[in-house]
N, C-alpha and C positions, 0 to 999 in steps of 0.2 A: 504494500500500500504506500509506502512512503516512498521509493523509487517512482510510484505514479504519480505522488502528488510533486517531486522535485520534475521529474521529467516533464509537465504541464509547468509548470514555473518555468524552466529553459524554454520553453517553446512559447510563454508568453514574451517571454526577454526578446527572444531572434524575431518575434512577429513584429514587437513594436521596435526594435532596432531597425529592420530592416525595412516598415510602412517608413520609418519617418527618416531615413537613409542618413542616421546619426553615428555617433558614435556607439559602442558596445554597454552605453550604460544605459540602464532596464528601468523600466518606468510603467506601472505600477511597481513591477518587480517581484523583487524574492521578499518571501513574509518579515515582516517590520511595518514600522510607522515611521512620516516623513514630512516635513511641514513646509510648504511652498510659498513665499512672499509673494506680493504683486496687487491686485486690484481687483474686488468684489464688486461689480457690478449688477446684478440681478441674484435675488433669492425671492423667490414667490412661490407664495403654499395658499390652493385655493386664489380667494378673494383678498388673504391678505400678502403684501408685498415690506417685504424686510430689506429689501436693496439700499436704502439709507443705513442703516444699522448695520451691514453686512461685514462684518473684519473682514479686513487686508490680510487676511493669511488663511489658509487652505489645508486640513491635514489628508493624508493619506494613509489609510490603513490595508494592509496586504496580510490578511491569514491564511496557514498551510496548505488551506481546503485550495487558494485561487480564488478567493470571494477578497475584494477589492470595494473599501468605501471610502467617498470622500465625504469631508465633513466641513461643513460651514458653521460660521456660528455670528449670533449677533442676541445681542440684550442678553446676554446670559445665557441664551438658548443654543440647541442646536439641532442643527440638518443634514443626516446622513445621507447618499443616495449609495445603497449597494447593490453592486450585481457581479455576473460571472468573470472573471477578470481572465480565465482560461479559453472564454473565447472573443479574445481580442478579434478585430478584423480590420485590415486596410482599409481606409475611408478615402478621402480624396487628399491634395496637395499637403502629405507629408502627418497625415492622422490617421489614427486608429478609434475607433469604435467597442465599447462592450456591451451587452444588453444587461437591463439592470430590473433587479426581483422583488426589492425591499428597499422602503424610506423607516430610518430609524430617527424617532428624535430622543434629547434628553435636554432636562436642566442641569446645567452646572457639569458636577462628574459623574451625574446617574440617566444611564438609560430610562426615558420613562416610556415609549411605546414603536412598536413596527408596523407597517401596512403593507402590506402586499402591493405591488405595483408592475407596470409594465412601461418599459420605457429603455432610455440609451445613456449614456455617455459618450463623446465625442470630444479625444484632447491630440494635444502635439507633444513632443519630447522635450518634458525643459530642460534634458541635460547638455541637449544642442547649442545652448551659450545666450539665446534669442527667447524673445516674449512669448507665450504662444496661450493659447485660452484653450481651459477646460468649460465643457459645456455637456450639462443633462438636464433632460427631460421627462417627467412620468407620471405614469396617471394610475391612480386607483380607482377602484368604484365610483366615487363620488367626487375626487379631487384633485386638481392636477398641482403639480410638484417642474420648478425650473430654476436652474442658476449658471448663473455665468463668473467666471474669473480668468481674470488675465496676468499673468505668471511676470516677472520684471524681469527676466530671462539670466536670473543664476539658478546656480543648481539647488535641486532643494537639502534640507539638513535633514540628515538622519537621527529620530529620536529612540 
């Protein structure tokens, strides 16, 4: 089992090295967490829009399974979008795409609930030197889920 879950890790790495024709550093990556600088532009849940509020900083979480979430946060709160990080896919001009399962939020440091969802991710490789924007979208039953950030084009820090 662990040979599968490391061998789907390698093949996340070479998919998004090679969509975004960068260097050999992996992004989501191998399991860790990673915090990305740059510019929160949109977060909207439903009817309400937290884009004012939105930190300037971005985390990424990578666990063993391949399940990949990014987290925004803003007024104390936050917004995860997770999904399969194992099937990355070439998108257009130098992005990859994953399709995503679950929005998790929490206050502070506690998870407080999950929704089932269907929707994407769509980023660039920030360890390319350059800006690039991560962008997802998704929609549950009843609610739709968006955000945007734009990376200042260093690389991110490993936590």
């Amino acid at each position: 089992m662990r040979l599968v879950i490391l061998t789907a890790g390698a093949l996340l790495c070479a998919s998004l090295a090679q969509a975004a024709g960068e260097t050999q550093q992996n992004f989501p990556g191998a399991p860790g967490a990673l915090t990305l600088a740059g510019r929160c532009s949109k977060l909207v849940v439903g009817k309400v829009d937290a884009s004012k509020a939105c930190e300037n900083e971005l985390a990424s979480v990578t666990l063993v399974n391949g399940q990949v979430t990014f987290i925004f946060t803003a007024g104390g709160k936050m917004l995860g979008f997770q999904g399969d990080g194992t099937k990355i896919k070439a998108a257009s001009a130098g992005t990859v795409t994953f399709p995503l399962n679950m929005i998790v939020t929490g206050a502070g440091q506690k998870m407080t609930g999950q929704v089932k969802v269907s929707g994407s991710c769509t980023m660039g490789n920030p360890y390319g030197g350059k800006p690039v924007t991560i962008e997802c979208t998704a929609k549950s039953t009843d609610t739709a889920f968006s955000s945007t950030f734009k990376t200042n084009g260093k690389a991110p820090k490993q936590k």
